[in-house]
C-alpha positions as a Markdown table, in Angstrom:
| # | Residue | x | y | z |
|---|---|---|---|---|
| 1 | Unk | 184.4 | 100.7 | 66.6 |
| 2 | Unk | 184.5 | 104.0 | 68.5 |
| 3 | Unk | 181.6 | 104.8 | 71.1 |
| 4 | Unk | 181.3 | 107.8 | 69.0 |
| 5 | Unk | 180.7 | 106.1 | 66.1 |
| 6 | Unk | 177.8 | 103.3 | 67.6 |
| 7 | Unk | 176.0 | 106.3 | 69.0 |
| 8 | Unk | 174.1 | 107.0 | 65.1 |
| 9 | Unk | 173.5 | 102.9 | 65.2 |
| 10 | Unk | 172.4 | 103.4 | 68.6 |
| 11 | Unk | 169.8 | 106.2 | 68.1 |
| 12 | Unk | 168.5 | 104.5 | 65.2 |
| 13 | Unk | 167.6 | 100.8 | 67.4 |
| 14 | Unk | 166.1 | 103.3 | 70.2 |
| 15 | Unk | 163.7 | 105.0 | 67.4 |
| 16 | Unk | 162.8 | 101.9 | 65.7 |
| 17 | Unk | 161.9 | 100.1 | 69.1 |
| 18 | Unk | 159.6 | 103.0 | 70.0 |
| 19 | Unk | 158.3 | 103.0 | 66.7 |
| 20 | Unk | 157.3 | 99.5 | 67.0 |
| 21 | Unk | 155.9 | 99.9 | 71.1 |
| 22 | Unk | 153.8 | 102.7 | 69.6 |
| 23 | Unk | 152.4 | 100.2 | 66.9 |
| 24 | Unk | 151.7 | 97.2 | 69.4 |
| 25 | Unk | 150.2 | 99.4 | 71.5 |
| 26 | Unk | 147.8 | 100.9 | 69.1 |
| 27 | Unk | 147.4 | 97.6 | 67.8 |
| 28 | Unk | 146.1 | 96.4 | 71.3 |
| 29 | Unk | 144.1 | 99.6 | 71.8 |
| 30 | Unk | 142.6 | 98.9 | 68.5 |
| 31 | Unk | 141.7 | 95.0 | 69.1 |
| 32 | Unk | 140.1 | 96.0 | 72.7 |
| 33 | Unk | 136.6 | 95.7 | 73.2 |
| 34 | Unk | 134.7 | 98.8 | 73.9 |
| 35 | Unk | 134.8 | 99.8 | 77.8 |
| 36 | Unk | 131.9 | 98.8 | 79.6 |
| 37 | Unk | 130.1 | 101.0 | 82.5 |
| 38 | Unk | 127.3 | 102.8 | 82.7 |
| 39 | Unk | 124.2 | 100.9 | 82.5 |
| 40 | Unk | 125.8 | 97.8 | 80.3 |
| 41 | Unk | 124.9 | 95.4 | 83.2 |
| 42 | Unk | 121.7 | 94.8 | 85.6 |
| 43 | Unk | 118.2 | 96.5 | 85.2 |
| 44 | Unk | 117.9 | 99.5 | 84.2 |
| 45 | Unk | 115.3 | 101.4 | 84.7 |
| 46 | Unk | 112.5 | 102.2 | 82.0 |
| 47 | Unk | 109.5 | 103.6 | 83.5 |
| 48 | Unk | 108.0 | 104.8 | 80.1 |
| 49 | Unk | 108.6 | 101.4 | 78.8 |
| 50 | Unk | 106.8 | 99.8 | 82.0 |
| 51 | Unk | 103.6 | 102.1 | 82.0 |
| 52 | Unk | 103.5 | 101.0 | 78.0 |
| 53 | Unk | 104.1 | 97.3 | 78.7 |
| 54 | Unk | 101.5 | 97.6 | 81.7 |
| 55 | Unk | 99.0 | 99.5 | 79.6 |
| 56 | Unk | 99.0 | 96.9 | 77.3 |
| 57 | Unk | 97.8 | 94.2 | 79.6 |
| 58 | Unk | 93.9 | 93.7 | 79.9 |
| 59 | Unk | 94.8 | 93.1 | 83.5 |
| 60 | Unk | 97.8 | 94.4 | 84.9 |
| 61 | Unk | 97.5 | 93.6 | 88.1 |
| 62 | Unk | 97.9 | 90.3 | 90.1 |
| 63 | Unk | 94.9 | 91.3 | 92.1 |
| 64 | Unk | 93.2 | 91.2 | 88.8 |
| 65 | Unk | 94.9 | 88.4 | 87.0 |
| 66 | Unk | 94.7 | 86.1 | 89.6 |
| 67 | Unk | 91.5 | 86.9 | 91.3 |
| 68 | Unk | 90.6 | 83.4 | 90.3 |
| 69 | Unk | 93.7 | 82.0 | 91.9 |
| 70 | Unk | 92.8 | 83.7 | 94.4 |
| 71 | Unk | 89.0 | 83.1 | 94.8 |
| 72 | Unk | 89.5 | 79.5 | 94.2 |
| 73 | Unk | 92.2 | 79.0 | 97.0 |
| 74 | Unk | 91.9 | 76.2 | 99.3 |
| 75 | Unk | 93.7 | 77.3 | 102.6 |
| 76 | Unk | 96.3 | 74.8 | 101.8 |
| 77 | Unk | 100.5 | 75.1 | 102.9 |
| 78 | Unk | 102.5 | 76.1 | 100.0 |
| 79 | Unk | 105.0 | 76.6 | 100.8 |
| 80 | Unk | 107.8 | 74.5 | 99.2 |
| 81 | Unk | 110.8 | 74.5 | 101.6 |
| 82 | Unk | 108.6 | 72.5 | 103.8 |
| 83 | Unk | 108.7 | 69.3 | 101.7 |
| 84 | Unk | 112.3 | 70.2 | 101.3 |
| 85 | Unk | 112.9 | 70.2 | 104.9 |
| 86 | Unk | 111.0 | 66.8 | 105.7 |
| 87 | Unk | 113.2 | 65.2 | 103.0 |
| 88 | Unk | 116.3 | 66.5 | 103.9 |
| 89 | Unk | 115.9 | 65.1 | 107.1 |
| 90 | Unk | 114.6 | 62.1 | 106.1 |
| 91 | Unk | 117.5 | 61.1 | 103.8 |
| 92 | Unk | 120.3 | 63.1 | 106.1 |
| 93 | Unk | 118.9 | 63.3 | 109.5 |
| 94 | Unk | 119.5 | 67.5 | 109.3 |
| 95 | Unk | 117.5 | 70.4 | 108.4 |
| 96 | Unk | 118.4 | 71.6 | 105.3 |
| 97 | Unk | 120.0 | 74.5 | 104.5 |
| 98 | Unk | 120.7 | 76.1 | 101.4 |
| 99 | Unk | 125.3 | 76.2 | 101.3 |
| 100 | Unk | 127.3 | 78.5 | 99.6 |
| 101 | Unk | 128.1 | 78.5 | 96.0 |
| 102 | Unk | 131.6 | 78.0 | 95.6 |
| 103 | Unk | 131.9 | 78.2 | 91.8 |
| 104 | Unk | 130.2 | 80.6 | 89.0 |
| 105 | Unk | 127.6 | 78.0 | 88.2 |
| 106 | Unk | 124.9 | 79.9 | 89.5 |
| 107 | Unk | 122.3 | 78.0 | 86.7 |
| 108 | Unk | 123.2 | 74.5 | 87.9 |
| 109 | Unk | 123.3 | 76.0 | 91.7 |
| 110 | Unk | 119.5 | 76.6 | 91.2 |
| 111 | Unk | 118.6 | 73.7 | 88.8 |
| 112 | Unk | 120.4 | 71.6 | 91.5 |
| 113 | Unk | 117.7 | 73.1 | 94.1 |
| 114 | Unk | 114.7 | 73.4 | 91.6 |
| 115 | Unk | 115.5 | 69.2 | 91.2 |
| 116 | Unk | 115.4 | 68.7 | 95.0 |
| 117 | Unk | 112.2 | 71.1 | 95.7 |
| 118 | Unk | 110.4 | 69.2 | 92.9 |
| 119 | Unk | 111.4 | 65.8 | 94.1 |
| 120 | Unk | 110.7 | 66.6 | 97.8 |
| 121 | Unk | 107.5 | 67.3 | 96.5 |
| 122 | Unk | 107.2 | 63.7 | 94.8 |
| 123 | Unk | 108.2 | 62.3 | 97.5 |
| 124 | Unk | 105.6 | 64.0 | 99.8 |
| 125 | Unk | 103.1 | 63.5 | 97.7 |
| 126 | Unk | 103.9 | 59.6 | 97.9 |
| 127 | Unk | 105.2 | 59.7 | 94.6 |
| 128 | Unk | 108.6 | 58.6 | 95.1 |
| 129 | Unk | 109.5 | 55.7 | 97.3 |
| 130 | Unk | 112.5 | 57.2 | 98.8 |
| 131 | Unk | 113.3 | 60.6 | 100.1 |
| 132 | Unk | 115.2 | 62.2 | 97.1 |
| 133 | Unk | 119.5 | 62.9 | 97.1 |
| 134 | Unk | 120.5 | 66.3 | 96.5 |
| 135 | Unk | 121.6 | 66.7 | 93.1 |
| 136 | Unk | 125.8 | 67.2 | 91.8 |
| 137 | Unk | 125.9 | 70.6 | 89.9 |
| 138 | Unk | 128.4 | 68.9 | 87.7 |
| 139 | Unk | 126.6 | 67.3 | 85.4 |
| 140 | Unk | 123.8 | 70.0 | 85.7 |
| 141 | Unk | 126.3 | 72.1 | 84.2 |
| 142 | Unk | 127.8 | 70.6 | 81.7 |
| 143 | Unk | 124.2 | 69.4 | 80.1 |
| 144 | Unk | 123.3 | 73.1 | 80.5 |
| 145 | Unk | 126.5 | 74.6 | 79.0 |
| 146 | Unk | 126.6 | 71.7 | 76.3 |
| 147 | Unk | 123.2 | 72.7 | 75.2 |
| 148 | Unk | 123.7 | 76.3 | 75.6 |
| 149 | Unk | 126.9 | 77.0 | 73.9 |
| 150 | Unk | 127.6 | 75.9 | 70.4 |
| 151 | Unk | 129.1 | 72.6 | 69.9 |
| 152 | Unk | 132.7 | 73.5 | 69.1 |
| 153 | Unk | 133.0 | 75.6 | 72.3 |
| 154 | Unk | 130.8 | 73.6 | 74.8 |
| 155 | Unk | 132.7 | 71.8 | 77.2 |
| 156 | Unk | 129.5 | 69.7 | 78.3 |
| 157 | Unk | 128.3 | 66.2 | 77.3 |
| 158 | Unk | 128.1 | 67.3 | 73.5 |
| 159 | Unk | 131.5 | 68.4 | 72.8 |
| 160 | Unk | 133.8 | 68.3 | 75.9 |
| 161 | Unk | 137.1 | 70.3 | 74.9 |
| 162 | Unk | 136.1 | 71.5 | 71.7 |
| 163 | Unk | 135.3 | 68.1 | 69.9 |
| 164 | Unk | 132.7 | 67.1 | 68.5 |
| 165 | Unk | 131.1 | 63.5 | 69.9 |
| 166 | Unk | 131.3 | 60.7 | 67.5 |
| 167 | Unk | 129.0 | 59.9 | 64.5 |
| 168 | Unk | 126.1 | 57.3 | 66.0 |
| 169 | Unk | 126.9 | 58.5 | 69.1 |
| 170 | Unk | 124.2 | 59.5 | 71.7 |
| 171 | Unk | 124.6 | 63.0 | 71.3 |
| 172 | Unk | 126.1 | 62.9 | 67.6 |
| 173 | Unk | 124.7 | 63.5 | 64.8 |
């Protein structure tokens, strides 16, 4: 066969294969979710919605919600960090400081420190024996994804990789 002569045969692949990256591509465009910006994530602002929300409170202000709180104060320290500092050091021998959070578990990051604070406290308060550990996030997370996500997608303690747990199981039904 000529050159001439593939040159029809030629045109006609060149057409077709645009044809089809046309397609795919409106295909794709098609199957895309919508773009986000704008206001799609964070607060947004909603000052009508606030003065509506607060004009519905009998009291919508702390000074006169928690008068009470306030009136029936007893001078006492608070403040929670302390209990977390005298534990820290009593279990590490270091002052404790809050590290970074390497991963996107940003829940279990602050149940892991909401555990500690709580059981510092405990442990001040002479309720615990022992100065409390500092919580893994692991399991934090995968108890709070595997009850947050439904069962076939959670990849906690309920249904790690898509399975469900066995019948008569713990966490089966």
């Amino acid at each position: 066969m000529r050159r001439d002569d593939r040159l029809p045969q030629l045109m006609a692949a060149a057409l077709l294969a645009g044809m089809a990256f046309v397609v795919s591509l409106e295909l794709l465009w098609r199957e895309r979710p919508a773009a986000v910006g704008g206001n799609q994530f964070g607060y947004t602002p909603d000052p009508e919605g606030v003065a509506a929300f607060m004009a519905s409170l009998p009291q919508p202000m702390f000074r006169q919600a928690g008068a009470d709180a306030m009136a029936k104060s007893k001078g006492l320290d608070t403040f929670l960090f302390r209990a977390m500092q005298k534990a820290h050091r009593a279990r590490y021998g270091s002052d404790f400081v809050v590290g970074k959070q390497l991963n996107g578990s940003c829940v279990a990051w602050g149940a892991m420190h909401a555990v500690f604070c709580a059981e510092a406290v405990s442990w001040e308060l002479g309720e615990l024996q022992d100065p409390p550990t500092l919580p893994a996030t692991e399991p934090l997370y995968g108890t709070l994804k595997g009850m947050t996500v439904p069962r076939p997608l959670a990849d906690g303690p309920t249904a790690r990789s898509g399975q469900r747990p066995p019948a008569g199981s713990a966490t089966g039904a």
